[in-house]
Z-matrix of the N, CA and C atoms (Angstrom, degrees):
N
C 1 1.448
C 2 1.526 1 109.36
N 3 1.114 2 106.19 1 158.02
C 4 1.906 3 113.82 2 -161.94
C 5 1.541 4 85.55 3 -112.84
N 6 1.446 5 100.98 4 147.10
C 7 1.449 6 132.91 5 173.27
C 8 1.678 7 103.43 6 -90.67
N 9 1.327 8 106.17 7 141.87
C 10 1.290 9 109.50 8 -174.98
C 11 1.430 10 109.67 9 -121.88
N 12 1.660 11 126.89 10 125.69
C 13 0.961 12 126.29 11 -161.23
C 14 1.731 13 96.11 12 -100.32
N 15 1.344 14 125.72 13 155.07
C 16 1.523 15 115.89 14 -168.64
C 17 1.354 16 85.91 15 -140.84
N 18 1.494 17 116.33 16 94.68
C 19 1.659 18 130.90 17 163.41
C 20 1.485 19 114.99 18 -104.53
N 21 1.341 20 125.15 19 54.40
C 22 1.884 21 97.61 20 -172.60
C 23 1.558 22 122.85 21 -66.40
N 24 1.304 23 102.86 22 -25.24
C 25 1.503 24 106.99 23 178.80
C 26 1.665 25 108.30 24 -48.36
N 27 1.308 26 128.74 25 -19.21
C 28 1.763 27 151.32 26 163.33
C 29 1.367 28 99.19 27 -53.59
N 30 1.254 29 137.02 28 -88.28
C 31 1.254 30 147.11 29 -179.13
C 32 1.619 31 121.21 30 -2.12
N 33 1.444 32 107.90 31 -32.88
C 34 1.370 33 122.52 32 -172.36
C 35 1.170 34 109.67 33 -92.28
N 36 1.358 35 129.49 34 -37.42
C 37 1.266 36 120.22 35 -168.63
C 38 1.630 37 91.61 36 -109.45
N 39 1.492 38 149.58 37 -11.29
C 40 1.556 39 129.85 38 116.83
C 41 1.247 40 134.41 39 19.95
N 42 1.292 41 81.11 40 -94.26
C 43 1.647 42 109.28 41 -177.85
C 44 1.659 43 126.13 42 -113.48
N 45 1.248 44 102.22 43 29.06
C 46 1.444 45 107.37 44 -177.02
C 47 1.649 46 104.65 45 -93.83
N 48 1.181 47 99.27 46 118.45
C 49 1.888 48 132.46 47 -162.29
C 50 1.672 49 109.30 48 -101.80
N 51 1.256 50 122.91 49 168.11
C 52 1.388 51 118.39 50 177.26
C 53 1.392 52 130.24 51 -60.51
N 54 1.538 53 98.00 52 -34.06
C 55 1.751 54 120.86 53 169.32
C 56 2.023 55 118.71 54 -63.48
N 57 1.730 56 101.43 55 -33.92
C 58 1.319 57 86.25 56 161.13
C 59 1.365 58 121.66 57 -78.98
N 60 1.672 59 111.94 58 -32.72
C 61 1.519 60 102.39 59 -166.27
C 62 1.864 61 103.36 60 -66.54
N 63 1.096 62 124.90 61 -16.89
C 64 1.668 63 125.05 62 -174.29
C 65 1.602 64 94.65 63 -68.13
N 66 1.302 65 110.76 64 -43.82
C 67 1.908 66 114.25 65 176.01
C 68 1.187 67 110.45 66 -49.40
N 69 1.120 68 106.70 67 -64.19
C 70 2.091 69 110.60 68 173.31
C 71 1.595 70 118.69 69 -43.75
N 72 1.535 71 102.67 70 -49.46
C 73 1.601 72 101.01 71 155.83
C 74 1.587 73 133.15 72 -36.79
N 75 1.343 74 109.21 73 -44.04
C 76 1.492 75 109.29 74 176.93
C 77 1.141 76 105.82 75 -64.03
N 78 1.257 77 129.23 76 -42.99
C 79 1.545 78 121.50 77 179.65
C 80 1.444 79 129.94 78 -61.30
N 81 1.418 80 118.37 79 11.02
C 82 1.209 81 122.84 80 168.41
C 83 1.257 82 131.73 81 -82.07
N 84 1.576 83 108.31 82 148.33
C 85 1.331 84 120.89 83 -156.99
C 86 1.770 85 92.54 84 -96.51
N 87 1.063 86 107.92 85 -178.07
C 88 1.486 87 119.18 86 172.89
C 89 1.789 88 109.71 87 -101.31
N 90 1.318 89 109.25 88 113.37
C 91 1.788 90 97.42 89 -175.85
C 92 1.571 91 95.60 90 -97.16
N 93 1.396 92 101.27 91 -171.56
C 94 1.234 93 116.65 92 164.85
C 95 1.220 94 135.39 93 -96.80
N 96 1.360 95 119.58 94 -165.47
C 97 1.454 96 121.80 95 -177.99
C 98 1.022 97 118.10 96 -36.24
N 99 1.700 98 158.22 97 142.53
C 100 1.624 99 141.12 98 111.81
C 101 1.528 100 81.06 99 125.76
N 102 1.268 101 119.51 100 -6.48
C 103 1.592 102 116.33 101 -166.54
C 104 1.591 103 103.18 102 -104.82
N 105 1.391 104 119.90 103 165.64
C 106 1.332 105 126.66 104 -168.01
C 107 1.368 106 104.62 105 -138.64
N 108 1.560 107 98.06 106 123.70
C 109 1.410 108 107.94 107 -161.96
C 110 1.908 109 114.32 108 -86.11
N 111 1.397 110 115.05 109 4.61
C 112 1.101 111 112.85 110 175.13
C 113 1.686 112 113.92 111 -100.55
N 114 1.926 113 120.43 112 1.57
C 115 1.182 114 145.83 113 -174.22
C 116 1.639 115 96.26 114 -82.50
N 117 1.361 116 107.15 115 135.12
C 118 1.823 117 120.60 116 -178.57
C 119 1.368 118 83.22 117 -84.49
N 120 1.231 119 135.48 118 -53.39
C 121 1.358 120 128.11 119 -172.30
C 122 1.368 121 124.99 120 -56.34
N 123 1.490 122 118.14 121 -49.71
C 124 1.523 123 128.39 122 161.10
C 125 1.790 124 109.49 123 -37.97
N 126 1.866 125 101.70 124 -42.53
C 127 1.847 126 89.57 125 -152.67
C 128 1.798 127 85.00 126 -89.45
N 129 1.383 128 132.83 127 -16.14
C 130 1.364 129 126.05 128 163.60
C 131 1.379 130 123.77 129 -22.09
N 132 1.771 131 90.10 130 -65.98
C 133 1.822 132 108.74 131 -175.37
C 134 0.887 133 114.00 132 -72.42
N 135 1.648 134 149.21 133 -1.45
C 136 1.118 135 145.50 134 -131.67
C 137 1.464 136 90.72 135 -148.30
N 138 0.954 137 129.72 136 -30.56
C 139 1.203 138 136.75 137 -163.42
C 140 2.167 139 108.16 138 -111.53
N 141 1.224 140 124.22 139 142.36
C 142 1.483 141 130.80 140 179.46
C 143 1.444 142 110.27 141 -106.95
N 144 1.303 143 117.20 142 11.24
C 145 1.724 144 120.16 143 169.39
C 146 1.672 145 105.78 144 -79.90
N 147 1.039 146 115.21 145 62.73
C 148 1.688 147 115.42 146 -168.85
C 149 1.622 148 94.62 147 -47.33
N 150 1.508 149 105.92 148 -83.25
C 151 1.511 150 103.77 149 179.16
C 152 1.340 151 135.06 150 -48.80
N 153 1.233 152 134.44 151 -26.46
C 154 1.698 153 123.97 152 138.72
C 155 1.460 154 104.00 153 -27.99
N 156 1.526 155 104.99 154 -81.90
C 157 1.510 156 96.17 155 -153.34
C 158 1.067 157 100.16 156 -69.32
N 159 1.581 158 146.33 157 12.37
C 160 1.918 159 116.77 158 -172.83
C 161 1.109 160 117.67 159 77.61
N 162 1.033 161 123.54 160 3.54
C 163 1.710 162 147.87 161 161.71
C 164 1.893 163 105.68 162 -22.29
N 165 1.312 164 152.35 163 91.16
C 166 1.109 165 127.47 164 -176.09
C 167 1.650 166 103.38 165 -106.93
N 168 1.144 167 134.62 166 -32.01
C 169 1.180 168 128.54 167 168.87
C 170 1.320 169 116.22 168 -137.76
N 171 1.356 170 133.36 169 -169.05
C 172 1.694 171 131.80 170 173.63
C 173 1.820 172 99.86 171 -162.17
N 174 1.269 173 105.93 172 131.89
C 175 1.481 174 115.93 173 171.68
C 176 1.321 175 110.91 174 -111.74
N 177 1.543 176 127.66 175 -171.35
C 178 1.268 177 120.14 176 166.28
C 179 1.405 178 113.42 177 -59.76
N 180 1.372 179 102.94 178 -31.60
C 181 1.732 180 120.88 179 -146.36
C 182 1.618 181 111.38 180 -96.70
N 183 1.492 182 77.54 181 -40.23
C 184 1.999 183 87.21 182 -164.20
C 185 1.817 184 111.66 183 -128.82
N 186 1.029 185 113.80 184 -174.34
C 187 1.678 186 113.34 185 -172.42
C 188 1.823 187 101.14 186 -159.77
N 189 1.060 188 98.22 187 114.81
C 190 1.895 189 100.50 188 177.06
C 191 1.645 190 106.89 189 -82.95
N 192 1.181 191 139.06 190 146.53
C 193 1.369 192 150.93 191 159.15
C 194 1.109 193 116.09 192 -105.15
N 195 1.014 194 167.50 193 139.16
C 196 1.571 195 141.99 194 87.70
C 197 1.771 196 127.47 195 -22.17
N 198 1.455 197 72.77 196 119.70
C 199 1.929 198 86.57 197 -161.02
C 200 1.756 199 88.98 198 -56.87
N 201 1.451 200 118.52 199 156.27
C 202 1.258 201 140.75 200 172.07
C 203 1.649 202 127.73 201 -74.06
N 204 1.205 203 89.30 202 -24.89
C 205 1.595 204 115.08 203 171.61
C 206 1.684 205 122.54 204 -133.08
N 207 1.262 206 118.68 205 53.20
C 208 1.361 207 124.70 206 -156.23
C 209 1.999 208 110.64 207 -84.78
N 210 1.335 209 85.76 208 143.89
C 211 1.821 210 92.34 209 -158.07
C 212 1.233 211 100.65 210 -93.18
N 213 1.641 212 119.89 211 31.41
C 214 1.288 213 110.70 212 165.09
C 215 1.837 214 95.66 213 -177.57
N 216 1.020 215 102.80 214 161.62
C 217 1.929 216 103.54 215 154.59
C 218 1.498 217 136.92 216 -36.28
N 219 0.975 218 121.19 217 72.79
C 220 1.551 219 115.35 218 176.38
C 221 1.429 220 98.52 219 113.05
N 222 1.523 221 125.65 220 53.18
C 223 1.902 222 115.24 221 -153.37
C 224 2.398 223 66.05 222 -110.25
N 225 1.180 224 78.42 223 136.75
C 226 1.777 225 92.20 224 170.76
C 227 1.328 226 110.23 225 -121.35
N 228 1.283 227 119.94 226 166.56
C 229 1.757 228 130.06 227 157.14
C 230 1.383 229 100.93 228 -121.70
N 231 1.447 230 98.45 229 133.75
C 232 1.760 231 106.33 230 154.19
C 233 1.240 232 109.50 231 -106.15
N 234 1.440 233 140.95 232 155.91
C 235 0.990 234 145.81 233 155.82
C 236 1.616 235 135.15 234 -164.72
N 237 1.450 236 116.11 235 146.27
C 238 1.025 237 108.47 236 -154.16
C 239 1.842 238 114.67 237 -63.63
N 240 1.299 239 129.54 238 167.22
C 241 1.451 240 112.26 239 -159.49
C 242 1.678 241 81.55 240 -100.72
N 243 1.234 242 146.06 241 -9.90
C 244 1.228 243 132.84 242 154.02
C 245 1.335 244 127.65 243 -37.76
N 246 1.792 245 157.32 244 166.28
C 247 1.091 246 129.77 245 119.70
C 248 1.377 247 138.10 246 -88.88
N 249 1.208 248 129.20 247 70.82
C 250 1.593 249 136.63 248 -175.60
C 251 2.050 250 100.90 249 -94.32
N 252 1.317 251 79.66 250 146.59
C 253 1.559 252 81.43 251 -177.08
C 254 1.765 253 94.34 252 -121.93
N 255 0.727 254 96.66 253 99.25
C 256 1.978 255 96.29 254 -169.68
C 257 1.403 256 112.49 255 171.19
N 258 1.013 257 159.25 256 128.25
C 259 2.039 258 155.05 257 158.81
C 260 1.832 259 93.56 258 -60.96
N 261 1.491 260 121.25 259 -48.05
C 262 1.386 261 110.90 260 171.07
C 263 1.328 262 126.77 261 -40.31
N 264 1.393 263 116.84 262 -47.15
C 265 1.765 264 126.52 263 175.96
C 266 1.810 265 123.48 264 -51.84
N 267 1.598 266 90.88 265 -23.79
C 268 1.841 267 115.45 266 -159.39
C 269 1.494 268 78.02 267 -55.62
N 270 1.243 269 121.31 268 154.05
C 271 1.323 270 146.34 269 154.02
C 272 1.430 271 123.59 270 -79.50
N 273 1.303 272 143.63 271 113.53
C 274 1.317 273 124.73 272 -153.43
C 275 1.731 274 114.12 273 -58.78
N 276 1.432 275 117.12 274 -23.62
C 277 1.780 276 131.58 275 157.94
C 278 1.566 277 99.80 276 -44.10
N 279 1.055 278 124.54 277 -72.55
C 280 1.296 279 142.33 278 -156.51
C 281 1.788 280 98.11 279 -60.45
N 282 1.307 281 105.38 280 -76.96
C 283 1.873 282 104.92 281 159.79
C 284 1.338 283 111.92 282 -3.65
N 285 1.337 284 99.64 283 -67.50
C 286 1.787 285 123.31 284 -161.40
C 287 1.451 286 95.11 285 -54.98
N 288 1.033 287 121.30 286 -86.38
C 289 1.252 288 149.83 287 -161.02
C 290 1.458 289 113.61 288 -52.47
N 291 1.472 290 129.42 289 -20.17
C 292 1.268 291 146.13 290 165.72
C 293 1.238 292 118.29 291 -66.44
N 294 1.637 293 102.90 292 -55.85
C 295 1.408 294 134.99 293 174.30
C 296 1.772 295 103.81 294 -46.80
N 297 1.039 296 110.76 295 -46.13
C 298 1.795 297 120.65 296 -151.10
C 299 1.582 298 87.81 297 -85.63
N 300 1.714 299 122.71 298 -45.33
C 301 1.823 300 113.58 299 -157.93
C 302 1.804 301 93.44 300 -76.70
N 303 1.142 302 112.03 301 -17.04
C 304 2.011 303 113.55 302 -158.44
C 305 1.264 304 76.12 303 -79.05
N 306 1.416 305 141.33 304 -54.33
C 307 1.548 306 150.16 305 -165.70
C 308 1.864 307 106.63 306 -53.77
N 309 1.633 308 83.62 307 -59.49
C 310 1.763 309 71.44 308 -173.34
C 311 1.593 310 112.95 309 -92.14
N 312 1.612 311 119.46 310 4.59
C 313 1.818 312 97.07 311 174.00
C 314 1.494 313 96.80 312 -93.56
N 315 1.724 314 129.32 313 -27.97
C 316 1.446 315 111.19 314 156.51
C 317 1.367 316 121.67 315 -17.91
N 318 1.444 317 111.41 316 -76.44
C 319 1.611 318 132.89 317 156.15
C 320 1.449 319 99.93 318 8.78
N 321 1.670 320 98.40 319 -105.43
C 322 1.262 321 139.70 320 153.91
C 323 1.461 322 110.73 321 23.31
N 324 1.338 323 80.07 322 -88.27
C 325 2.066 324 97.86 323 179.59
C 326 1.338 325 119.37 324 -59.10
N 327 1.445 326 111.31 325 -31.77
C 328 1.620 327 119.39 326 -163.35
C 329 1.735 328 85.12 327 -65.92
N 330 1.409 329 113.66 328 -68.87
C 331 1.391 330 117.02 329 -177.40
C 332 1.271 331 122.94 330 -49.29
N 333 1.461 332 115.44 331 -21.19
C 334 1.887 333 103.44 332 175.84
C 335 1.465 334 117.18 333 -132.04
N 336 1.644 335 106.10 334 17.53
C 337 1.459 336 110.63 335 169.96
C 338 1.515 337 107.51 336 -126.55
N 339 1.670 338 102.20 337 -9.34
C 340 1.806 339 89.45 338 -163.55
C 341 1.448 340 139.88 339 59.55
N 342 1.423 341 121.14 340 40.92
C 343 1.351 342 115.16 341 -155.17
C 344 1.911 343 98.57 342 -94.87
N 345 1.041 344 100.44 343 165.08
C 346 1.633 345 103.89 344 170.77
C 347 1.293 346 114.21 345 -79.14
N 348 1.323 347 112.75 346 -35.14
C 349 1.513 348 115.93 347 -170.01
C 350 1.188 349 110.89 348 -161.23
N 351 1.561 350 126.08 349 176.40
C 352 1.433 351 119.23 350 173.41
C 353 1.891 352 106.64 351 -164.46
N 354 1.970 353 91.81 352 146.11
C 355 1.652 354 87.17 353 -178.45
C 356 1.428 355 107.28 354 -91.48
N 357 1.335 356 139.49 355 154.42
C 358 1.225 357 144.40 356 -176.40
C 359 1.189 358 110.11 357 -144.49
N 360 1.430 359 114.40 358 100.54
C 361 1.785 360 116.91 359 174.62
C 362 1.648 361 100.25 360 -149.69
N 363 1.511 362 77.99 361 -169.96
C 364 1.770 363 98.31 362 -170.07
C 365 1.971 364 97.88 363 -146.76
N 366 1.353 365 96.08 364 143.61
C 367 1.521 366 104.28 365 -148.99
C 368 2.058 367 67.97 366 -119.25
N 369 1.587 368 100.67 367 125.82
C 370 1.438 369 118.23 368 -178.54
C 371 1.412 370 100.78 369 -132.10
N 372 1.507 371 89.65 370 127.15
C 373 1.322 372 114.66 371 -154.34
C 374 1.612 373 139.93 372 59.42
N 375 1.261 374 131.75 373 175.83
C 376 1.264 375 141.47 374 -177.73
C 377 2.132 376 98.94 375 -52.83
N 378 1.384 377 91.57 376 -84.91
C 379 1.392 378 99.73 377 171.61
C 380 1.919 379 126.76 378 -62.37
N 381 1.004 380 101.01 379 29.04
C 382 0.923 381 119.47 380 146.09
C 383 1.534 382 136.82 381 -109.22
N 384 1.484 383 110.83 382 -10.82
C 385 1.194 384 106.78 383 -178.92
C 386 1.573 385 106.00 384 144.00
N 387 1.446 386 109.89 385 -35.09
C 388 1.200 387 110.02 386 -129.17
C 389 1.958 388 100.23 387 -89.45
N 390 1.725 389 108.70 388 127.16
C 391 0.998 390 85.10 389 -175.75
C 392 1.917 391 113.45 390 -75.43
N 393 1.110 392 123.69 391 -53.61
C 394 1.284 393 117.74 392 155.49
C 395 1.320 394 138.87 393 -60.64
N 396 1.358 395 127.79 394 72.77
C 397 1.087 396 132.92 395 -131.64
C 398 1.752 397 85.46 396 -92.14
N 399 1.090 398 131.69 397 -19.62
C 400 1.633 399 130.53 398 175.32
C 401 1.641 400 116.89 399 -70.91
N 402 0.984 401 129.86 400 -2.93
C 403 1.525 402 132.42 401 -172.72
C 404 1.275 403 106.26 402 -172.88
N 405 1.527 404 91.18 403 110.92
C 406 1.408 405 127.09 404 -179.81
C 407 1.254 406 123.26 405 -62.48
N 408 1.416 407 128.39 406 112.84
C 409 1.454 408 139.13 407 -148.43
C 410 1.419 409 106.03 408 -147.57
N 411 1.389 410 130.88 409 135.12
C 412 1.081 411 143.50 410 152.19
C 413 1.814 412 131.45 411 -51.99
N 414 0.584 413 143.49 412 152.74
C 415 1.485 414 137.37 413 148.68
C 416 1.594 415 114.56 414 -120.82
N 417 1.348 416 116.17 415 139.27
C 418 1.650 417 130.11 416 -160.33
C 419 1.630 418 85.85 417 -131.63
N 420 1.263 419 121.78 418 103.81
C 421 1.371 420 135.99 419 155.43
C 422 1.266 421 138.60 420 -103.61
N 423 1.316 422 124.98 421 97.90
C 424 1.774 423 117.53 422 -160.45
C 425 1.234 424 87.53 423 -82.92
N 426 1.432 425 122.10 424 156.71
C 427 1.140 426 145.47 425 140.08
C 428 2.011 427 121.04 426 -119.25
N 429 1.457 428 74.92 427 154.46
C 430 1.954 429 89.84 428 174.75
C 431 1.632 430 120.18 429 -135.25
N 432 1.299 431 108.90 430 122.97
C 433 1.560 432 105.86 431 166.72
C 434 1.697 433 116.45 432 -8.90
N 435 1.389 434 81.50 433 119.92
C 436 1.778 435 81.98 434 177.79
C 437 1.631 436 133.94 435 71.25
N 438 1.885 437 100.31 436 9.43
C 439 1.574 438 98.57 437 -167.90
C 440 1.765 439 84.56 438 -98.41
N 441 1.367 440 131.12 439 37.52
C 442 1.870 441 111.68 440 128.20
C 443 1.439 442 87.07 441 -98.57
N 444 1.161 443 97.23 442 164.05
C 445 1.668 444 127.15 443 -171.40
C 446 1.874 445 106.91 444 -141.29
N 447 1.263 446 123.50 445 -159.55
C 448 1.509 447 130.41 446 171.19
C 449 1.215 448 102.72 447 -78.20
N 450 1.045 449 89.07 448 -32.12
C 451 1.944 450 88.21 449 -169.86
C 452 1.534 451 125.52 450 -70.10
N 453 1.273 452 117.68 451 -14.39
C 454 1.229 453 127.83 452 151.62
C 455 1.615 454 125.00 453 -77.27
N 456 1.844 455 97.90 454 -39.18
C 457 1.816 456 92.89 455 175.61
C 458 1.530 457 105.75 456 -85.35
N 459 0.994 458 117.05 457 -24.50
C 460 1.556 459 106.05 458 -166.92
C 461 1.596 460 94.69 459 -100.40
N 462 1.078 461 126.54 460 -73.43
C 463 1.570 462 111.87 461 -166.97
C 464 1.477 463 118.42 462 -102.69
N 465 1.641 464 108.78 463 56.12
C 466 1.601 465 131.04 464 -177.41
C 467 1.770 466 87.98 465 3.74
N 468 1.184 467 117.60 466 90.97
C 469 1.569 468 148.94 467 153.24
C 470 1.351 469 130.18 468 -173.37
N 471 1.175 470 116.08 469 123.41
C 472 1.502 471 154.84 470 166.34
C 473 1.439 472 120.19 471 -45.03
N 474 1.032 473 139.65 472 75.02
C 475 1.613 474 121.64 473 -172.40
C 476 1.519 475 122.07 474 -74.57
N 477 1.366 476 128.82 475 92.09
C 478 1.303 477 129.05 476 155.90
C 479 1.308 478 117.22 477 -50.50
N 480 1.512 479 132.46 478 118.26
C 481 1.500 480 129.85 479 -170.23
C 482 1.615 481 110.34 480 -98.59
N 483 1.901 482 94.92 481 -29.39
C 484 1.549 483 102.09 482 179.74
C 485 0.973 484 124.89 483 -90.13
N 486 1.551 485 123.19 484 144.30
C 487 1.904 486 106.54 485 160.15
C 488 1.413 487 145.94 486 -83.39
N 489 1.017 488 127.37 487 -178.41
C 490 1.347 489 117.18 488 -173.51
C 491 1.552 490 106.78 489 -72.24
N 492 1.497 491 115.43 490 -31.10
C 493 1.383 492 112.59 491 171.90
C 494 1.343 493 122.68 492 -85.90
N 495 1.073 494 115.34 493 -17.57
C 496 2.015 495 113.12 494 177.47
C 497 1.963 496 90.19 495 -74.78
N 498 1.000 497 116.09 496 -52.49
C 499 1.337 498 104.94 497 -176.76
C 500 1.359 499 131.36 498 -75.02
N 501 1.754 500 107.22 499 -8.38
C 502 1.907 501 111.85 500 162.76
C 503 1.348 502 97.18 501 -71.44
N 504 1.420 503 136.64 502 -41.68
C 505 1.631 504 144.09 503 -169.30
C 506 1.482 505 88.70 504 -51.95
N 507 1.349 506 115.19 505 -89.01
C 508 1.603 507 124.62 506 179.79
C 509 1.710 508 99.98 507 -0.56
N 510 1.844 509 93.51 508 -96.41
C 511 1.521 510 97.56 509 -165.88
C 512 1.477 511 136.93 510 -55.09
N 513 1.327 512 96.86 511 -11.02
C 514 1.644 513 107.31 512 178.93
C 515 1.230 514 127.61 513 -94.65
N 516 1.362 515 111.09 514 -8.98
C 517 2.035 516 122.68 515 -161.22
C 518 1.480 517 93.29 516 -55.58
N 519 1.390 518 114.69 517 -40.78
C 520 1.843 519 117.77 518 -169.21
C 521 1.070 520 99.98 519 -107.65
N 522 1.428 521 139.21 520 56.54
C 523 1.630 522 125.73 521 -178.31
C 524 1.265 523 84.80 522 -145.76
N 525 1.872 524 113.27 523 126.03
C 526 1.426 525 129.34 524 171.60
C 527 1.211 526 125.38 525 -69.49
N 528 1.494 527 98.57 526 -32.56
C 529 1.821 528 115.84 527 -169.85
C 530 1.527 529 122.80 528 -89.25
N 531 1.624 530 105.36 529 -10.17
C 532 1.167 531 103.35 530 147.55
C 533 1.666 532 156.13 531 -95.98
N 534 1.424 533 124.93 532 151.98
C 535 1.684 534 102.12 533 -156.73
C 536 1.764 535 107.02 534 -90.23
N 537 0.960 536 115.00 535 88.07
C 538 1.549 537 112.29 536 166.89
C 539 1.808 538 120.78 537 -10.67
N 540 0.874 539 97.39 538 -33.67
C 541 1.330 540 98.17 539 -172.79
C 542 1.782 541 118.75 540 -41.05
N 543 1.316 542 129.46 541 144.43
C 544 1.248 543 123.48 542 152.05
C 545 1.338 544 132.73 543 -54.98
């Protein structure tokens, strides 16, 4: 008998077709200047639906996400609330201030996920990786002994166990600046 893995939060990025991404379009907010309105990150800052978007904190400088498709437990984005696609553009504030949130949701996680370790980069440029290659974003990835499993060597899949909402709960219970709201 087969084990059944129960991911729906998967389903979306599956089968997500040109006709849904035009749906996601309607949901856009109006940003501002220097900003790009087809950027999840741009309509983040611009927008006060924290929990829609995965919103976990907001600085002057920077804005954390929870990636939508995260390649592990607790996988975050920081990023600056500017859109520059460059480390040259960073503002030496902005530097700062990037530097300090990657520091404390490390923190963060260590204390309410327990991880053994974690990868922390930034994917520069297109060919580099990057799917938004216009706005410069971090990725915060915990890892733990042993979290590849078979299921990555044998049936190239990843099991995410958490959701995007048990883990906005997590990071936000003590965060002022975000709006609870549904």
């Amino acid at each position: 008998m087969s084990d059944i893995l129960w991911a729906p939060w998967r389903l979306e990025f599956i089968t997500e077709n040109d006709e849904a991404k035009e749906a996601r379009k309607s949901d856009r907010v109006e940003v501002g200047p220097g900003c790009d309105p087809d950027c999840f990150i741009c309509q983040a800052v611009a927008d006060d639906r924290d929990r829609e978007r995965h919103v976990f904190f907001r600085s002057d400088l920077s804005i954390g996400i929870l990636n939508r498709y995260p390649y592990n437990n607790g996988h975050l984005l920081v990023a600056s609330r500017r859109h520059v696609a460059n480390l040259g553009e960073l503002l030496e504030g902005e530097q700062i201030d990037l530097l300090r949130q990657i520091a404390r949701w490390v923190e963060r996680l260590e204390r309410e996920m327990h991880p053994n370790g974690f990868n922390i980069g930034l994917n520069l440029g297109h060919a580099a990786g990057a799917g938004l290659p216009g706005h410069l974003h971090w990725h915060i990835v915990p890892r733990w002994i042993g979290d590849t499993n078979f299921m990555t060597a044998i049936g190239d899949t990843k099991v995410i166990p958490q959701s995007l909402d048990a883990l906005w709960e997590i990071l936000t219970k003590d965060e002022e600046n975000i709006s609870k709201t549904p």
